[in-house]
N, C-alpha and C positions, 0 to 999 in steps of 0.2 A: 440541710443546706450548709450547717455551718462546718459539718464534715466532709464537705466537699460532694455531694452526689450533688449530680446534674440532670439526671431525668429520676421522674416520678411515674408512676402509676396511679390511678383512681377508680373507681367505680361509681359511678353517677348514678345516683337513685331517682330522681324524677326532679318536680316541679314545686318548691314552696312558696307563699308569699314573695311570687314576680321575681324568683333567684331560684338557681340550680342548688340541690344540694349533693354532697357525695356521700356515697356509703352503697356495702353488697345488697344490705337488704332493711325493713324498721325496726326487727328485732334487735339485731347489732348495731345499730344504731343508737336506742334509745338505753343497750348496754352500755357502750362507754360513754353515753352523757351522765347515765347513773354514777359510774363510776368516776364523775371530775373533767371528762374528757370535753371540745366544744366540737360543734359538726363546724366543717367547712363549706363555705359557697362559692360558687361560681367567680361572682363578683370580687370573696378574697382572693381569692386565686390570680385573679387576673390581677391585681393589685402587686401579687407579689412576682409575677412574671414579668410586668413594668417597671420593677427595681430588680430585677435580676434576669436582663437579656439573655445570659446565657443558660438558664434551664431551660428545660424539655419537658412536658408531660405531657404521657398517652391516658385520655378518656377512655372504660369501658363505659359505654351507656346498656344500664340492663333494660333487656326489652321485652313483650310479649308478641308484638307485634307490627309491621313495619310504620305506620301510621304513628305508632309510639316512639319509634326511635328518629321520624322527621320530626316531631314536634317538639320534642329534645335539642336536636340541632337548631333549628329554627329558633328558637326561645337564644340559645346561646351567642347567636347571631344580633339579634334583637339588643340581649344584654351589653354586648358590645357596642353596639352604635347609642343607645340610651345612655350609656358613659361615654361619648368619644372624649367628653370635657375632662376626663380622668386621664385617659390612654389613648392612644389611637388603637388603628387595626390590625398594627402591624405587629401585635400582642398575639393575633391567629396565627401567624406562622411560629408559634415558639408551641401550636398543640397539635396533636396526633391524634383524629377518633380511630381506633378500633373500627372495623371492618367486617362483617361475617362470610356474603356472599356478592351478587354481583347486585342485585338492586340496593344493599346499604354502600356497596363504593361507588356506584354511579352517582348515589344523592348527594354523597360528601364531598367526590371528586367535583361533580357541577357546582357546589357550592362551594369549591375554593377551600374547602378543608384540606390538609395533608392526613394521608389515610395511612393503617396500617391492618394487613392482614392477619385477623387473628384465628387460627385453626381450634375451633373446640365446639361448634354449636352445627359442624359439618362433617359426622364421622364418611371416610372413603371419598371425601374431595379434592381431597390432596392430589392424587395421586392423576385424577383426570384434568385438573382443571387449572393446578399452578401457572401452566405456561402463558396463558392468556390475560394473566393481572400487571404484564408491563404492560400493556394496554392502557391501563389508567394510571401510571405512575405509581405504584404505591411506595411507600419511605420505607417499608418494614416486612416482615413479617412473625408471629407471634407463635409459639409452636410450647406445647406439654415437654418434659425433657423425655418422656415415654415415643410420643408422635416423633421428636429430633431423632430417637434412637432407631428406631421403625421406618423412618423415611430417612436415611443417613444418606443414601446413595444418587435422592435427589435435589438433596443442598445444594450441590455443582452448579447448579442452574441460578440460583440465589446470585452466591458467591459470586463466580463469571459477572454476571448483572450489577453487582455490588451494590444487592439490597441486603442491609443489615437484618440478622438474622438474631432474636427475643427467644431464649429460652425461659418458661418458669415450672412452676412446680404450685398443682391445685393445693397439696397440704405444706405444713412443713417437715411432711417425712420426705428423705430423700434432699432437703434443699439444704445441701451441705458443700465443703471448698471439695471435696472428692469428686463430685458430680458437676462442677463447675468448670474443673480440669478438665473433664469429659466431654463436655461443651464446647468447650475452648480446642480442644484439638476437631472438634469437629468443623471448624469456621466459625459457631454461634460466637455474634456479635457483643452482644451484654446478656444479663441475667437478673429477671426481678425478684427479689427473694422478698421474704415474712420476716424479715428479725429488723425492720423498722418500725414493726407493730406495735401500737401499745397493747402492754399486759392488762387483762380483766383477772383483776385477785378473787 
C-alpha cells in the first residue's frame, strides 16, 4: 500500500474462530508464522479497505466443492453485517470473488458480490463459453499468461466489452517486465505477480 498498489490478490483458506483466514493452503501457512510472519483475516482486511477507499482486492476462495465455496461467501456476508458498527457495506464493493463456472457466478452475482472470471479449474472452456458471462456482469476476467497466449485472438471480445483483462503466472518462472510488455501489447489490463511475497529463508 505504501508503494502505491491498488489491488491485491488473496487466497482464502477457509473458516477459523468466527473469521475468514487467508492463505493457499495450512502448510504454507503455518510456514510463514514459523517464520515471524502473522496470517491475515477477513475482518482485517476489511479494516483496512475502510481507511483506504480506494483499494481493490480479488478473493481466491480454495474449494473442493460448491457447498464449500457458498459457505465461504456466506460467512463473509455474515462477517460484514456482524461489524456494521465498524464499516458499513459499502466495503463489499471495494471486493472481487474469483469465479470458476456458472453455478459459482450465479451465487455471487445473486448475492451482490462483484465477480471476476478466473480461467484455470476449467481446461477448454474458454473457448465455448466466454461469450455468455456478460450475462452476469462480470468486472474481470483472470487468465495464466500461457491461456492469454493460446487464446490471444479472443481477447477482442474482452476488450470491445471493456472487461478488464488479469494476466498471472502459476510460478515465478516467466513472471518478469519482458512478459508483461507481452501482456500489455495484447490488451491485458494488469498483472499479478510473486515478488510481494514474503521470503521463507
Amino acid at each position: 500500500i505504501t508503494n502505491g498498489f491498488k489491488m491485491f490478490e488473496f487466497d482464502v483458506y477457509g473458516m477459523i474462530e468466527e473469521d475468514i483466514i487467508f492463505g493457499h493452503d495450512m502448510y504454507k501457512m503455518l510456514n510463514f508464522v514459523d517464520n515471524g510472519y502473522t496470517s491475515l483475516k477477513f475482518t482485517d482486511l476489511l479494516a483496512i479497505l475502510f481507511k483506504h477507499s480506494d483499494l481493490r482486492v480479488i478473493l481466491d476462495i480454495k474449494w473442493n466443492t460448491f457447498l464449500d465455496y457458498t459457505k465461504i461467501v456466506n460467512e463473509m456476508d455474515s462477517i460484514i453485517l456482524r461489524n456494521s458498527d465498524k464499516w458499513d457495506s459499502n466495503v463489499k464493493k471495494q471486493i472481487f470473488l474469483e469465479v470458476y463456472d456458472r453455478e459459482t457466478t450465479e451465487y455471487v452475482v445473486k448475492n451482490n458480490w462483484k465477480s471476476i472470471l478466473t480461467l484455470y479449474r476449467n481446461e477448454g472452456w474458454f473457448q465455448k463459453s466466454a461469450l455468455m458471462w456478460c450475462v452476469f456482469g462480470i468486472a474481470g476476467v483472470i487468465m495464466t499468461y500461457s491461456k492469454l497466449i493460446a487464446n490471444s485472438k479472443y481477447l477482442k471480445f474482452f476488450k470491445d466489452k471493456n472487461i478488464p483483462i488479469i494476466g498471472y503466472f502459476p510460478h515465478t518462472i516467466g513472471d518478469n517486465i519482458d512478459n508483461y510488455s507481452t501482456l500489455k501489447q495484447l490488451g491485458v489490463t494488469s498483472v499479478l505477480t510473486h515478488f510481494l511475497k514474503p521470503i521463507i529463508k
